[in-house]
C-alpha positions in Angstrom: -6.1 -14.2 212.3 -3.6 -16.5 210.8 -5.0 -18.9 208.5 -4.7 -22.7 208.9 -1.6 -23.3 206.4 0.1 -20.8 207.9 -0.1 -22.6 212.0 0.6 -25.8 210.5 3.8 -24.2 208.8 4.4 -23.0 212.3 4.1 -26.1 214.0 6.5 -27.8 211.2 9.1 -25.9 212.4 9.1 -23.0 209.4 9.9 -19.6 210.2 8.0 -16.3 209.9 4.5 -17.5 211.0 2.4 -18.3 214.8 -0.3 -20.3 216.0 -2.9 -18.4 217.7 -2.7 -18.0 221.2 -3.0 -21.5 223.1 -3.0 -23.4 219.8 0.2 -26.2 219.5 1.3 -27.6 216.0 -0.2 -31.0 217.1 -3.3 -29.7 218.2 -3.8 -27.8 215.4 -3.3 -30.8 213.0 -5.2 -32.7 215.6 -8.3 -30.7 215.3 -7.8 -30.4 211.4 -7.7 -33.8 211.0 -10.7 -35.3 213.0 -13.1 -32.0 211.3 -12.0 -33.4 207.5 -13.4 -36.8 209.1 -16.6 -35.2 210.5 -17.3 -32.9 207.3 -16.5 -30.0 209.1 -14.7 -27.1 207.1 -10.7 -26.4 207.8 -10.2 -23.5 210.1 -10.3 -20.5 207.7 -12.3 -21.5 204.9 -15.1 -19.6 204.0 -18.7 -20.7 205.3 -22.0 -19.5 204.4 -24.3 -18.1 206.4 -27.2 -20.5 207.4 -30.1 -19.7 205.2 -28.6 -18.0 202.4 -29.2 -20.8 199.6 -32.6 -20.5 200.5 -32.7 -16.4 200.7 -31.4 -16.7 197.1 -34.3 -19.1 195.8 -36.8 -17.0 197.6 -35.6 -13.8 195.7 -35.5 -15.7 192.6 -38.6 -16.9 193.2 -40.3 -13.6 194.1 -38.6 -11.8 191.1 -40.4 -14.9 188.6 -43.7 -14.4 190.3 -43.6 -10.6 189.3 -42.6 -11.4 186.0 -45.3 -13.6 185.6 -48.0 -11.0 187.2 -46.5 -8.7 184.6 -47.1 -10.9 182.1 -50.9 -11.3 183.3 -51.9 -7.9 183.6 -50.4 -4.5 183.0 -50.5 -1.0 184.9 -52.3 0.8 181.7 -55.3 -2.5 182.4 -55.8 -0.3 186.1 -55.1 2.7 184.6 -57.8 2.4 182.3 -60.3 1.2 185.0 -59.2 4.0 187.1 -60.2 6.6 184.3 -63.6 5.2 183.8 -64.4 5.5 187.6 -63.2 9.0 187.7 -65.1 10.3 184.4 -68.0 8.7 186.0 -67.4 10.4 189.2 -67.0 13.5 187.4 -70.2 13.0 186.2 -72.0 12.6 189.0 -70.2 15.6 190.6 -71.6 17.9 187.5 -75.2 16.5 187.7 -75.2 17.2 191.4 -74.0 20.9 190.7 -76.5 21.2 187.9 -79.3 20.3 189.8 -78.4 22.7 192.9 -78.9 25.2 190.6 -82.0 24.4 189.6 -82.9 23.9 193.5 -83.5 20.3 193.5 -82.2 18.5 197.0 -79.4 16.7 197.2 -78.3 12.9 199.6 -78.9 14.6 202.7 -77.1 12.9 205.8 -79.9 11.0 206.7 -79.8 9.1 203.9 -76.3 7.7 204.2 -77.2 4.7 206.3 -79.8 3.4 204.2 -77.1 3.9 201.5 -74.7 2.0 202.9 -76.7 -0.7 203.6 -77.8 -0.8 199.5 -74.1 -0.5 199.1 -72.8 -3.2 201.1 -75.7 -5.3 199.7 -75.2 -4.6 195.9 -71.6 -5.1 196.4 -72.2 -9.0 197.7 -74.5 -9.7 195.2 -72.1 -8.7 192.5 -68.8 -10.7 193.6 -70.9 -13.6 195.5 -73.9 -14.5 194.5 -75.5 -17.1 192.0 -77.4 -14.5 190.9 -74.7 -12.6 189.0 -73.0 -15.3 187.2 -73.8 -14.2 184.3 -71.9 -10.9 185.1 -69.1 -12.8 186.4 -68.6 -15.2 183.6 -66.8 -13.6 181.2 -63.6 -12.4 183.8 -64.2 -15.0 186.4 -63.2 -18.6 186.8 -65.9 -20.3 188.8 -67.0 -23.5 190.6 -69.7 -26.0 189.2 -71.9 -24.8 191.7 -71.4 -21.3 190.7 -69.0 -19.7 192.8 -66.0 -17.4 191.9 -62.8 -19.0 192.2 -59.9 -16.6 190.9 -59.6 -13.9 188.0 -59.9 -15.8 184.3 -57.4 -14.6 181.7 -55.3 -11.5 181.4 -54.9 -8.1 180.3 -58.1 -6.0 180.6 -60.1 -9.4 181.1 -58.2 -9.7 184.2 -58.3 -6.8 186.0 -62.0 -6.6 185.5 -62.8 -10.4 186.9 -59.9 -8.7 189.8 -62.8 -6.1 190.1 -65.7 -8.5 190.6 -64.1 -10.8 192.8 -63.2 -8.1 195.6 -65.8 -6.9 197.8 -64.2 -3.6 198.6 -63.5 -3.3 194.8 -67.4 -3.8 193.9 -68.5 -1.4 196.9 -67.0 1.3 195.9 -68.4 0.9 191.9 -71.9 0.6 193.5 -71.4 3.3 195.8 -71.3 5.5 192.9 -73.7 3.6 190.7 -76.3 4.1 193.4 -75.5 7.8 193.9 -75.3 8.7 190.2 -78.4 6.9 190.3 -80.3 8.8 193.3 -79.0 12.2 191.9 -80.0 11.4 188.5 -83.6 9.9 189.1 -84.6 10.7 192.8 -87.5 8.8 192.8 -86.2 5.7 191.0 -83.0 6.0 192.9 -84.8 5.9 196.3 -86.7 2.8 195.5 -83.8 1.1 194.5 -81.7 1.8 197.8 -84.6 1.3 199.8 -85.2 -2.1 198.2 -81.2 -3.0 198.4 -81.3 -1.5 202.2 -83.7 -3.8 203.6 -81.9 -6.4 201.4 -78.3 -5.7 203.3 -80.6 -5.7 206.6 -82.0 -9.2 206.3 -78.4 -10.7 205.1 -77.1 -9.0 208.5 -80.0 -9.7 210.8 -79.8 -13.7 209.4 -75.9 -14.1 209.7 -76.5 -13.1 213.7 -79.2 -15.5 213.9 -77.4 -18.4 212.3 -74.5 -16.8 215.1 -77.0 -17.0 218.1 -78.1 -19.8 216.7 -74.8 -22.3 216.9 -73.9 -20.9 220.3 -76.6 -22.3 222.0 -76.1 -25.7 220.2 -73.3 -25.3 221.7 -74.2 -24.6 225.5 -76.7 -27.0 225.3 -74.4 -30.0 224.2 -72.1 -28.6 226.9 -75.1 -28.7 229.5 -76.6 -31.8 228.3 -75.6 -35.0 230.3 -73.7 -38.0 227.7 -75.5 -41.0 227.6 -73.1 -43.2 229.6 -73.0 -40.6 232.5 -77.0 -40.5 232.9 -77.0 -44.4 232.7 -74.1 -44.2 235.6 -76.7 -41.6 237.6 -79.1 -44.5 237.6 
């Protein structure tokens, strides 16, 4: 398409270029002349596309916020974590082998809800409760009334508070700290879950509770007459 310069040559009477189709020298000059007023650009100049400004800074942005997580922590800080789980799950996988052999009976199937329950419980105690600040402290920034907040510092420091701070994260440690532990002391081991079981139960059975709880404070306000319609009754 012809641009701009080249139809109003045209419609000045110069040789060698054409207005589109329909468009007439004055028209042409009309139209240019009321978009310079409004702010709109000349026919064939080159436009953005809406939202590109702002596709750049989000890129930019993005690209700083990885920096800065680069700066914060480092792939060896997982790495490292990743190793200790696995030697320790290594572990646990040669104690159980060792103590086949010697006929000893291993987590039977039975066993794994009470083990999940000790699991789930261990793992909110760790990355919620009070009770484990003093765990926390060191990795974790916390509230004054002793809450976690967000990971504290970087590096190792940081990936570790990362740790405490995520449920899933703490499960899975205490799923193996509790079966390491079962394997390696039965007795002791199956104390402790049964303790942390009951433990996981009551947290459960109490959440539903406060749950029943707050829905019938809610029916009954719904049910309950307001004062100004019981006064309008009598």
């Amino acid at each position: 398409m012809p641009r701009a310069g080249a139809c109003v040559s045209s419609a000045r009477g110069r040789s060698g270029l054409t207005c589109p189709a329909g468009w007439h020298g004055s028209e042409l000059l009309l139209r240019l002349r009321l978009g310079a007023e409004n702010g709109v650009p000349e026919v064939g100049s080159e436009t953005r596309a809406p939202g590109h400004g702002a596709d750049r800074d989000n890129g930019r942005e993005m690209r700083a916020r990885r920096g800065q997580r680069k700066a914060i922590t480092n792939s060896v800080d997982y790495l490292v974590l990743e190793a200790v789980f696995s030697s320790a799950l290594a572990g646990v996988f040669a104690l159980t082998a060792r103590r086949g052999r010697t006929g000893a009976a291993g987590i039977s199937r039975a066993e794994l809800p009470v083990l999940a329950l000790a699991t789930f419980a261990l793992a909110d105690v760790l990355a919620k409760e009070r009770i484990s600040t003093w765990l926390r402290e060191p990795f974790v920034v916390e509230s004054a009334d002793h809450r976690p907040l967000e990971p504290a510092g970087r590096g190792m420091r940081r990936a570790v508070g990362e740790l405490l701070t995520c449920t899933r994260c703490a499960g899975t440690w205490s799923a193996l700290g509790l079966v390491g532990l079962r394997t390696a002391f039965p007795l002791t081991g199956q104390v402790t879950i049964n303790v942390l079981a009951l433990t996981g139960a009551n947290d459960i059975l109490q959440a539903g509770f406060r749950g029943l709880t707050e829905l019938s404070n809610v029916a009954a306000s719904q049910l309950s007459p307001t004062p100004a319609a019981g006064l309008r009754a009598r």
